[in-house]
C-alpha positions as CSV (number, residue, x, y, z in Angstrom):
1,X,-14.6,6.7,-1.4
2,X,-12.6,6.7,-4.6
3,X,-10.5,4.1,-5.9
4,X,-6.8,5.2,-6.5
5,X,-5.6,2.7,-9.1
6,X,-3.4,0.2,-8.6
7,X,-0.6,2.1,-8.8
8,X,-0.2,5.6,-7.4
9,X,2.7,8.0,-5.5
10,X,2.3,7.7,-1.6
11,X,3.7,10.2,1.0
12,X,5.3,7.3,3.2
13,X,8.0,5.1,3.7
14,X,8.2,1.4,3.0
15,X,8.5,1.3,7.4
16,X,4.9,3.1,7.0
17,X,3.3,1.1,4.7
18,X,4.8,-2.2,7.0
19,X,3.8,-0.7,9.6
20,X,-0.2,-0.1,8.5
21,X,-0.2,-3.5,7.1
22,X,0.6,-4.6,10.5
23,X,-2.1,-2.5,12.3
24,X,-4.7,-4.3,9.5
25,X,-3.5,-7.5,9.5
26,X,-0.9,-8.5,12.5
27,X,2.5,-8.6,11.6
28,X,2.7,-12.4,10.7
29,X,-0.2,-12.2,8.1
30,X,2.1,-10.7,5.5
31,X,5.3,-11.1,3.6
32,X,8.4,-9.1,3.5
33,X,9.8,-9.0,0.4
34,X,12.9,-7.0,-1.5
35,X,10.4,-5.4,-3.7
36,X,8.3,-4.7,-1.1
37,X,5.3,-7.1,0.3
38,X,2.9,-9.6,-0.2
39,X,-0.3,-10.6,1.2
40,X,-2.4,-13.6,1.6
41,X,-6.3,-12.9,0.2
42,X,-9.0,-15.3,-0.3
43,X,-7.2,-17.5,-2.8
44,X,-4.7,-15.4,-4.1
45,X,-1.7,-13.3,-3.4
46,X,-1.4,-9.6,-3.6
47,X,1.7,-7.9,-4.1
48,X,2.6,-5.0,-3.1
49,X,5.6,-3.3,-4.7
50,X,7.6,-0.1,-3.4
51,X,9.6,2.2,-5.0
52,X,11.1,5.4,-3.3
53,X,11.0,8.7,-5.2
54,X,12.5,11.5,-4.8
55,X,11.1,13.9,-1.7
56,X,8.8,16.4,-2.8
57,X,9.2,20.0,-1.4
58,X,5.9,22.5,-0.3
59,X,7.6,25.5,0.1
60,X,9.4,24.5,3.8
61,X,8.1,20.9,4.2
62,X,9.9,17.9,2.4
63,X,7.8,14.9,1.7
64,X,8.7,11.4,1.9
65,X,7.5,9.8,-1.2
66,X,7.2,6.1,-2.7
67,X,5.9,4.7,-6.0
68,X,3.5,2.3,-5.0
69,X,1.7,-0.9,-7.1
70,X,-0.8,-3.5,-6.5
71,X,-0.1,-6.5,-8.2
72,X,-2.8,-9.3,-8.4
73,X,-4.4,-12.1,-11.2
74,X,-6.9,-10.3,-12.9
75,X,-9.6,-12.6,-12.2
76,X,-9.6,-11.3,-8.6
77,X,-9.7,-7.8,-9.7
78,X,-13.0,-7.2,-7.5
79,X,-11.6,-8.7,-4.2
80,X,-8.3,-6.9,-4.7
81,X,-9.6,-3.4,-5.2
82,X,-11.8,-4.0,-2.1
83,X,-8.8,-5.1,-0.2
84,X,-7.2,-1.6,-1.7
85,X,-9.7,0.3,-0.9
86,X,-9.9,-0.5,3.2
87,X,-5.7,0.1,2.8
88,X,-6.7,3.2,1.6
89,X,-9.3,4.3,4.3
90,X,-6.8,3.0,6.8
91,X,-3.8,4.7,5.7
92,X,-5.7,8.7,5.6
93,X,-4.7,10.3,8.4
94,X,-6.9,10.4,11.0
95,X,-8.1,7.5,11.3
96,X,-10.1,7.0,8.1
């Protein structure tokens, strides 16, 4: 699977992306925050920030966008893009 970057445009909410992080990780393994949430990993925090757009129309369908960014310390670059990258499987539609 490709890796999206660490920062990307989403077709969700921020209720979505609560709502997957509570199907991976249970909904008391996880912070809410103004910005958006963060997470506990292996020795560090990830942050996620979320930013709504505005709703992008194909022709008769409006999507629900949001700006969303990965924040983490660089030196745990490798853990955090694995950690991004099961979000990722989990969040494609059917199932991943």
């Amino acid at each position: 699977m490709p890796f999206f970057g660490d920062t990307r445009e989403m077709a969700c909410t921020r209720a979505d992306i609560e709502r997957w992080l509570g199907e991976m990780l249970g909904a008391q393994a996880f912070a809410r925050l103004p910005e958006g949430f963060e997470v506990p990993l292996d020795g560090f925090l990830l942050r996620i920030r979320i930013e709504p757009v505005p709703p992008r129309r194909l022709g008769l369908v409006q999507l629900r966008l949001s700006r969303v960014a990965f924040e983490y310390p660089a030196q745990h670059q490798p853990a955090a893009h694995d950690w991004i990258r099961r979000f990722d499987r989990h969040t494609q539609r059917g199932g991943g």
